[in-house]
Structure formats: structure tokens, C-alpha cells
C-alpha positions as CSV (number, residue, x, y, z in Angstrom):
1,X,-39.6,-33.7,6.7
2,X,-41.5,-36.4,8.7
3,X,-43.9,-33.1,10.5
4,X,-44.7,-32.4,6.6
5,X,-45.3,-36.1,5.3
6,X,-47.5,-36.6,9.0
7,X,-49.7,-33.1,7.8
8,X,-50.0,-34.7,4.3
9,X,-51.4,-37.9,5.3
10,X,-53.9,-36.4,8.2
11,X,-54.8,-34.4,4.8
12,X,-56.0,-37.4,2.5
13,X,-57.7,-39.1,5.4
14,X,-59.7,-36.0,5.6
15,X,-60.5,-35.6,2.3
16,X,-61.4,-39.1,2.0
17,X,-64.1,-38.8,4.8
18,X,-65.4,-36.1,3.1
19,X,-66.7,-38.1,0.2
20,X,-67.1,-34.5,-1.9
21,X,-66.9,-31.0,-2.0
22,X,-67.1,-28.3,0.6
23,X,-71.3,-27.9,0.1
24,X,-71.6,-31.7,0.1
25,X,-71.5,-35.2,-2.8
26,X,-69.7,-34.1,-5.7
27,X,-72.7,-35.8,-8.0
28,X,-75.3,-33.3,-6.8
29,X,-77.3,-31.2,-9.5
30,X,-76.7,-27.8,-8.0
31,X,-80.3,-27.4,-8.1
32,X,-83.2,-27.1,-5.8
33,X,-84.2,-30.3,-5.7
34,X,-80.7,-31.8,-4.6
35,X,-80.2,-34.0,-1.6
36,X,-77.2,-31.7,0.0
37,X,-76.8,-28.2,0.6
38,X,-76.8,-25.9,-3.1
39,X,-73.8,-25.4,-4.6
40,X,-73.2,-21.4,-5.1
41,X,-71.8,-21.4,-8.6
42,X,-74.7,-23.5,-9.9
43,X,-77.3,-22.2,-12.2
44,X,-81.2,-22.3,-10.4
45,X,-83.5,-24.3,-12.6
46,X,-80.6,-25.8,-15.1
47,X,-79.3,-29.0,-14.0
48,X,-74.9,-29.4,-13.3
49,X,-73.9,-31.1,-16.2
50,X,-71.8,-34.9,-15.4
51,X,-68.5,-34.6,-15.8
52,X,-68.4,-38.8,-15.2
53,X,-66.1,-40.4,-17.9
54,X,-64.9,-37.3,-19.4
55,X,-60.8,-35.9,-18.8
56,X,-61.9,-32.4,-17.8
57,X,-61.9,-31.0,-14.7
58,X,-64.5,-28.4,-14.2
59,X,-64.4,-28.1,-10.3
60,X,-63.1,-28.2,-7.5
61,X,-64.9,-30.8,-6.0
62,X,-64.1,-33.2,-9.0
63,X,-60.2,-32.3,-8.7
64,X,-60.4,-33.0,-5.4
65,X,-62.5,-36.2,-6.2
66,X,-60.0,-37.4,-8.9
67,X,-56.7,-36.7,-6.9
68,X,-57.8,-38.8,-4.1
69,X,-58.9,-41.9,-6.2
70,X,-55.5,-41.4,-7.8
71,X,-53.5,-41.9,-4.6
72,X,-56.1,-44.0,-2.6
73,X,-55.7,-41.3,0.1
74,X,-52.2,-41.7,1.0
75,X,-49.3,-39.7,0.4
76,X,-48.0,-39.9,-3.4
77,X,-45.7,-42.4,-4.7
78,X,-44.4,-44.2,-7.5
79,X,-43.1,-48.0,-7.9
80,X,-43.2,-48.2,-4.5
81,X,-41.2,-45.1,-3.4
82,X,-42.0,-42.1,-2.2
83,X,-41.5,-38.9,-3.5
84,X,-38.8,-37.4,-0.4
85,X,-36.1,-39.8,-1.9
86,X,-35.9,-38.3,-5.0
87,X,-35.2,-34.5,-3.2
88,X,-32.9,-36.2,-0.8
89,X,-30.9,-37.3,-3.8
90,X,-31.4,-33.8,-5.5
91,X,-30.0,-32.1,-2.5
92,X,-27.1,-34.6,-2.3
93,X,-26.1,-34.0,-5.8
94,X,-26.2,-30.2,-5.2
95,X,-24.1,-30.6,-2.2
96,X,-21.4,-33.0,-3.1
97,X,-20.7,-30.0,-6.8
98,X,-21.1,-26.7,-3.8
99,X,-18.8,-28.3,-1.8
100,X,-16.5,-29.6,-4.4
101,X,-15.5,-27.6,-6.8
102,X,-14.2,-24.1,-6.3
103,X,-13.4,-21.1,-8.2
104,X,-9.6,-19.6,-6.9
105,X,-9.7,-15.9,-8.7
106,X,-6.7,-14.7,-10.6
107,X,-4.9,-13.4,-7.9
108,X,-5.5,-16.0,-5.2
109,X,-4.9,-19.2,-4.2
110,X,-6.8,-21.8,-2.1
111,X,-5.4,-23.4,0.7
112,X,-7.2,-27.3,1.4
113,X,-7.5,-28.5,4.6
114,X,-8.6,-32.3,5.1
115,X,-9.9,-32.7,8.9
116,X,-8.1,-29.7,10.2
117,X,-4.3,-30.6,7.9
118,X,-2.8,-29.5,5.3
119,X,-3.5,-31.5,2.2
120,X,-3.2,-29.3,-1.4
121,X,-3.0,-26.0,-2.6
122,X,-5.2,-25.3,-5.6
123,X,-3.9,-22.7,-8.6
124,X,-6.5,-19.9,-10.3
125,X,-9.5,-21.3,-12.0
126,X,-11.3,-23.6,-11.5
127,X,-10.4,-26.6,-8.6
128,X,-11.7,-30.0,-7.0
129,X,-11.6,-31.2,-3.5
130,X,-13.4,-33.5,-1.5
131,X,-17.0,-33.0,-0.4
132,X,-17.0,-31.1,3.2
133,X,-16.6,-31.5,6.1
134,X,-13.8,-33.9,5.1
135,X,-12.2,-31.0,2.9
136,X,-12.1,-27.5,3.4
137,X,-10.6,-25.0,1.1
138,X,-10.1,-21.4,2.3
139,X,-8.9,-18.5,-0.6
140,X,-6.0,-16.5,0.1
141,X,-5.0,-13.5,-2.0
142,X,-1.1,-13.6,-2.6
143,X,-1.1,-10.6,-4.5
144,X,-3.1,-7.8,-2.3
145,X,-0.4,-5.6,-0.5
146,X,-1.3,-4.7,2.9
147,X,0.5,-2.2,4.8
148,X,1.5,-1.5,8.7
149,X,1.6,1.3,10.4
150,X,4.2,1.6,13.0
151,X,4.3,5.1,15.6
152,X,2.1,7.8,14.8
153,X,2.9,11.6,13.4
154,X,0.7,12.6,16.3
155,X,3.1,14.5,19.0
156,X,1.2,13.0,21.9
157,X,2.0,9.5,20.9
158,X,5.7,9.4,20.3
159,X,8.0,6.2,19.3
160,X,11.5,7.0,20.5
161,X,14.3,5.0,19.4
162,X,17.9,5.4,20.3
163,X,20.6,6.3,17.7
164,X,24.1,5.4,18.0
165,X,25.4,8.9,18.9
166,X,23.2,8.4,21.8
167,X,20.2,10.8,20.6
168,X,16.7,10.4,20.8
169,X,14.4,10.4,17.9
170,X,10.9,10.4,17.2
171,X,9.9,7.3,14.5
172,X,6.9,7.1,12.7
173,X,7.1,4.7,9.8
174,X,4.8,1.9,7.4
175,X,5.8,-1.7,6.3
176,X,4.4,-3.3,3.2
177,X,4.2,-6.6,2.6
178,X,2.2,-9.3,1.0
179,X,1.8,-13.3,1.3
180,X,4.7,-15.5,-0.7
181,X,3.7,-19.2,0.5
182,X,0.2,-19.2,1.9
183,X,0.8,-22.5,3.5
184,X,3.2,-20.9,6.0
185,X,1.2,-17.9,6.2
186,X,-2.1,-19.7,7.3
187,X,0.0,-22.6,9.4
188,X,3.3,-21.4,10.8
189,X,2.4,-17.9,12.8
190,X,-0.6,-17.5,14.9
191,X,-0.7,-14.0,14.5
192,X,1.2,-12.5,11.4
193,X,0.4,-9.1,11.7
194,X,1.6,-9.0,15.6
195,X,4.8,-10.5,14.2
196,X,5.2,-8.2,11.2
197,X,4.5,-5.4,13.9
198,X,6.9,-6.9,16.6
199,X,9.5,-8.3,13.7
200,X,9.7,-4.5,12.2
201,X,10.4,-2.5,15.3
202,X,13.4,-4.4,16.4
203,X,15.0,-4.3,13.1
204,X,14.4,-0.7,13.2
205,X,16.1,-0.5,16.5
206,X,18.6,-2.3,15.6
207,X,19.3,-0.1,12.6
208,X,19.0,3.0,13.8
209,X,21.3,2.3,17.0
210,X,24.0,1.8,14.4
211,X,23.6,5.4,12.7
212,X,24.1,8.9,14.3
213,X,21.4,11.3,14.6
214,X,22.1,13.6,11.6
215,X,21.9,10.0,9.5
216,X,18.6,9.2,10.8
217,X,16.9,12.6,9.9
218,X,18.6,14.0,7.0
219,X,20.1,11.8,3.9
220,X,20.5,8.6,5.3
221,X,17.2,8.3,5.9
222,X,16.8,5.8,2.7
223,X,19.9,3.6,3.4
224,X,17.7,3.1,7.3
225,X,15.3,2.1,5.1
226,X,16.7,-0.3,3.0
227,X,18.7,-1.8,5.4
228,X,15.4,-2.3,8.2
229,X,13.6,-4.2,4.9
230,X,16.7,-6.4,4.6
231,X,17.0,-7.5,8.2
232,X,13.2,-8.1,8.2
233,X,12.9,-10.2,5.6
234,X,15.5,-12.6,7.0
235,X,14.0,-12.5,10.2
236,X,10.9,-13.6,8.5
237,X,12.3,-16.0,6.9
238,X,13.7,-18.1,10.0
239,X,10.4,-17.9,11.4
240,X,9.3,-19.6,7.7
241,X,5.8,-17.2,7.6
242,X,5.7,-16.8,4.2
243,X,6.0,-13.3,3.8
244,X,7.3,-11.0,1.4
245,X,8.6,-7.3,2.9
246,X,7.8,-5.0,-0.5
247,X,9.7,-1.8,1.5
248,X,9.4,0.6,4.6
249,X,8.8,4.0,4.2
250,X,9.9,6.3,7.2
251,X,7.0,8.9,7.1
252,X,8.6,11.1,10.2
253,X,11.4,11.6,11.9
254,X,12.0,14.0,14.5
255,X,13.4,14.9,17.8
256,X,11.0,14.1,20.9
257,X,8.9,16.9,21.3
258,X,10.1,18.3,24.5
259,X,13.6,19.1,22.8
260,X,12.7,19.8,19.6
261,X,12.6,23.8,19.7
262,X,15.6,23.7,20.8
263,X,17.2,20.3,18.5
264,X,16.0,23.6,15.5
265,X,17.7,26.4,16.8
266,X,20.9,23.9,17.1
267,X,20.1,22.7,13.4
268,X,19.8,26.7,12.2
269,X,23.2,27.4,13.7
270,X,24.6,24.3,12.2
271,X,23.3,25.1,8.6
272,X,24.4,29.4,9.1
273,X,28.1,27.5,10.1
274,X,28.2,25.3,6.9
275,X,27.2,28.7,4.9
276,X,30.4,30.3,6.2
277,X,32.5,26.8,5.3
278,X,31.2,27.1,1.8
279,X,32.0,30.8,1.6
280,X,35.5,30.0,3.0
281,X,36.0,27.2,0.7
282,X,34.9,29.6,-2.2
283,X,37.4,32.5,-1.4
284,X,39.9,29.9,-1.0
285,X,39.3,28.4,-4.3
286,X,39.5,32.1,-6.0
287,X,42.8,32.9,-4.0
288,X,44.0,29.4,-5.4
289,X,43.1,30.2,-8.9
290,X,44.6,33.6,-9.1
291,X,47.8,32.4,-7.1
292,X,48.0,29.8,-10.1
293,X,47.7,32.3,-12.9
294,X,50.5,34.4,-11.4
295,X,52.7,31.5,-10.7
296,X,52.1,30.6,-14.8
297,X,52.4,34.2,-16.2
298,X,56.0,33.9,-14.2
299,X,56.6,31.2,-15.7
300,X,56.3,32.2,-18.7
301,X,58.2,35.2,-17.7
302,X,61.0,33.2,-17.0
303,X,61.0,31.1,-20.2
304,X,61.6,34.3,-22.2
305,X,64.0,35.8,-19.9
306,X,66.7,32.6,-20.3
307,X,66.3,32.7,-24.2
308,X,67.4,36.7,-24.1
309,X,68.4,37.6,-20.7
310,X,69.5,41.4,-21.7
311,X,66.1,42.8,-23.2
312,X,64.2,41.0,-20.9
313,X,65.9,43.0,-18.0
314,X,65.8,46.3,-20.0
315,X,62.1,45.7,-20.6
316,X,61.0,44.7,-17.0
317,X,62.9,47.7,-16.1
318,X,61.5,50.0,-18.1
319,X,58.2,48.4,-16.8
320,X,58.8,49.3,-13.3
321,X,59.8,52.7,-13.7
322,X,56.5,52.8,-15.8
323,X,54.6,51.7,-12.6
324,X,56.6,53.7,-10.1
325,X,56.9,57.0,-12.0
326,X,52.9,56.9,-12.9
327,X,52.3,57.5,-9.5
328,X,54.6,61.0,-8.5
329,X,55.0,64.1,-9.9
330,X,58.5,64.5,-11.5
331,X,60.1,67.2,-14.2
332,X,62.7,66.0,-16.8
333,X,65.0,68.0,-17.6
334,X,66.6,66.7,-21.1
335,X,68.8,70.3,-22.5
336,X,72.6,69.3,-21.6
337,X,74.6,72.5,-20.5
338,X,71.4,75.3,-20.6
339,X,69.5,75.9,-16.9
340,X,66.0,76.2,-18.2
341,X,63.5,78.0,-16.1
342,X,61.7,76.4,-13.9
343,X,58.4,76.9,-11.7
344,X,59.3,76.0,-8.7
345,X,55.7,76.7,-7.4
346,X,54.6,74.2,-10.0
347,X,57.1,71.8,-9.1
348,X,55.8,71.5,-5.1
349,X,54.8,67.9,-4.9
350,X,50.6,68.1,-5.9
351,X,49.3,67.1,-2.2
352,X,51.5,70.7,-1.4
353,X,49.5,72.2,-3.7
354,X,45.9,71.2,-3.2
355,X,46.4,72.1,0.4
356,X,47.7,75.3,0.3
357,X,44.9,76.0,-2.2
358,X,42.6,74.7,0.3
């Protein structure tokens, strides 16, 4: 500012030297009788007309003329004060509202910090501080989930963790969380994400070395899941970082990769012996069933026998021979006292038959 108002004053004292215009006084005629050098916008022959007295400015000589009388060749002021004083205290009102007031979006909040401490926590819209560098506000979105990525589904970067049958299993699983009190989460842990990272794989540890492998790969996958978001959240919580765990997600889960042929072949045999089991259990169910409906048609048998004991024999009786006679070849013989005639080629048992005919 001072190189600028130096320039401007070696400026006027140059211009008051001059006394004129570039081509000499600024009350030559522009004609060819004139004392200093011709003026190249003047007419030959026609004398410049004065401009003395009148509130036009019709060159740039008499601009020049008129702004120095104005300022007596010095830098421009006013009642004594120059002009820099005003822009300082433009730019010092423009600095104090900039620095002041602040707009917090819907979904953030803003965090004020007065000399390097805490000091207020300012809601959506719009917010007042003090001027910096005594205050300092710094926006934090509270709503944004972020997520972690813990292991990889690449095979060359495994993350084995040990179950509680004493297997091995390959982890690969995300954490989502956002910010609950930014306070904590700006002031309390140095690095949050190294502590979510760090926070999430020993409560999956400590999980999974409480389930057996099957658990861990198959259904119990979302119990592991739920319970790992419990016991992070708490841990979080004695640490007091202001975080919220919004859930894990187990994306794989495998043996290592060096056993894990032979971890399938183990699982095919497994699921061809539960195939057997449920047929087993299926035939026993029908045996079961059947065995009931005989014991109930007994039963009911029996009821009937007790209320006439006499026909009921007759009639099972006469069922049996039914059944047993059905299945032999017989003659009756039903004439008392007369000898009937009787084939006794026909009367060979019917296997006889077919194989001497054969």
C-alpha cells in the first residue's frame, strides 16, 4: 500500500512540472504560429477554441490540467484524510461478516474452536462466532455414512481368524458407521479410522473364537454379525469417540486357500450324509404312520369284537380261510354218500401242471 501511495505522489509531482500536455502548454492554439510544438488533433489555419471558465473537458491536456489544480499535486484526500482509510475500513467490515457468520448445511454441524479449545457447537442454518483467528469453526457432516473395509476377497491377501473348534477361516468383511457427537469425534481419538479398523477386528476375533466353523460359514453368519456390531459399539463407547456402528456385513467367508479343495470335498460328503439322514428320517416317518394305522384299525377291531365276541370270530375266520384258500388249488366235494368223479389229472397241484406241460 505505501509502494502504491509513493508511485502516486512521484506521479503528481510529475505532472505538475509539466505545466501541460504531452506536445507542450495546454493554452496553445494548435496552430502554426504557436509557441510549443503542434498539437496533432488541431485543425491547420483554425485557431483551438478556450475552454477557460467553461465545465467541459475537451482534452486531455485540460483533464490533466484540472485534476492537478484539484489536488494541488498531492495524493487525493478529503477533510484531511486520505482515501486508504476508508478501504481499510471496507476490508475490515468484509472480514469481521466472512469470518463470522457461517452457514452449517442441513446435515452438518460446526464444531468452534476458540485459540485451539473447544468452545460451541453451532446447529444447521445460519451461525455466529467470533472474528478469526480468535474463533475457528470447522463443518462436520453427522449424517454421511462412511464405510470400512476390513480383509480382502482377493486369495492372495487372506485375513485368517481362529474359530472356536479350532479352524481356520478366511474373513473378509465392511463396517459402517457415521459420527454421533462431533465433539468427541474431532477431540477424543487421533485417528478414528485406525481405531474403527483396529476396534473392529478384535471384536471379530473375539466373536468368531466363540463359534465353530460350520457357524461361521453357513447360517450363523448373521448372529457373527450382529453380535461383532454390539461389542464394537461398546468398545467405542469407553473410548467416548463419538461414533455410531450402523452394522457389519461379512462379504466372505471361506477356508484359507491352501485347504480349501479339500474343506469342499469334506462339505460334499457332509451334505450327500445329511441326504441319507433325511431319507432315513422319511422312511421312518412312513413306517411310523402305517404302524399307527394298523395299531388303530385293531383297535377298532377289538371294540367290536368285546360288544359280540361270537360273529366277530366267525367272521375273522371266514376272513382267513378267504386269504389262505385264494392262494391254493383245492376241490370241494359237497354230495354226502355219492363218489363223484374226479380228474385226478386236473386235481395235480397247478405248478405240477405247468411243468409237465413245459
Amino acid at each position: 500500500m505505501t509502494r502504491i501511495f509513493g508511485w502516486g505522489a512521484r506521479l503528481s509531482a510529475m505532472m505538475s512540472e509539466n505545466k501541460g500536455g504531452p506536445w507542450g502548454g495546454g493554452g496553445g492554439s494548435g496552430g502554426d504560429g504557436g509557441d510549443g510544438p503542434r498539437n496533432p488533433w488541431g485543425r491547420p489555419g483554425k485557431p483551438r477554441p478556450s475552454t477557460e471558465g467553461t465545465g467541459n473537458v475537451t482534452s486531455l491536456d485540460d483533464f490533466l490540467k484540472k485534476s492537478r489544480d484539484r489536488f494541488n499535486g498531492r495524493f487525493p484526500q478529503q477533510e484531511g484524510k486520505p482515501y486508504w482509510l476508508y478501504g481499510l475500513a471496507i476490508f475490515i467490515v468484509l472480514w469481521l461478516i466472512f469470518t463470522s457468520m457461517h452457514r452449517i448445511g442441513p446435515q452438518e454441524r460446526g464444531v468452534i474452536t476458540r485459540f485451539g479449545s473447544y468452545a460451541g457447537l453451532l446447529q444447521p442454518g445460519i451461525g455466529f462466532s467470533l472474528p478469526a483467528p480468535i474463533d475457528r469453526v470447522q463443518k462436520v457432516d453427522v449424517e454421511q455414512i462412511r464405510t470400512i473395509d476390513i480383509g480382502s476377497t482377493d486369495p492372495n491377501r487372506e485375513n485368517l481368524i481362529l474359530t472356536g473348534d479350532q479352524n481356520i477361516i478366511d474373513l473378509a468383511y465392511s463396517v459402517r458407521w457415521n459420527i454421533r457427537d462431533p465433539q468427541a469425534y474431532l477431540f477424543q481419538i487421533a485417528n478414528p479410522e485406525s481405531t474403527i479398523t483396529e476396534v473392529a477386528e478384535s471384536a471379530m476375533r473375539a466373536v468368531v473364537a466363540g463359534v465353530s466353523l460350520d457357524d461361521a460359514i453357513g447360517a450363523g453368519r448373521g448372529e457373527i454379525e450382529q453380535r461383532v456390531q454390539l461389542t464394537m459399539q461398546q468398545l467405542l463407547d469407553d473410548y467416548g469417540a463419538g461414533i455410531r456402528v450402523q452394522g457389519i456385513a461379512i462379504k466372505q467367508s471361506d477356508p484359507p486357500t491352501a485347504v480349501n479343495d479339500a474343506f469342499k470335498d469334506v462339505s460334499a460328503a457332509q451334505q450327500e450324509a445329511q441326504s441319507y439322514i433325511n431319507d432315513a428320517r422319511a422312511y421312518a416317518l412312513q413306517l411310523t404312520a402305517k404302524a399307527q394305522g394298523e395299531a388303530a384299525a385293531f383297535n377298532e377291531v377289538y371294540s367290536q369284537y368285546r360288544l359280540a365276541p361270537e360273529v366277530t370270530r366267525r367272521r375273522m375266520y371266514y376272513e382267513t380261510m378267504e386269504r389262505v384258500l385264494s392262494r391254493v388249488d383245492k376241490t370241494i366235494v359237497e354230495a354226502p354218500g355219492v363218489t363223484p368223479y374226479l380228474p385226478l389229472n386236473q386235481a395235480q397241484p397247478k405248478a405240477a401242471r405247468e411243468g409237465a406241460a413245459q
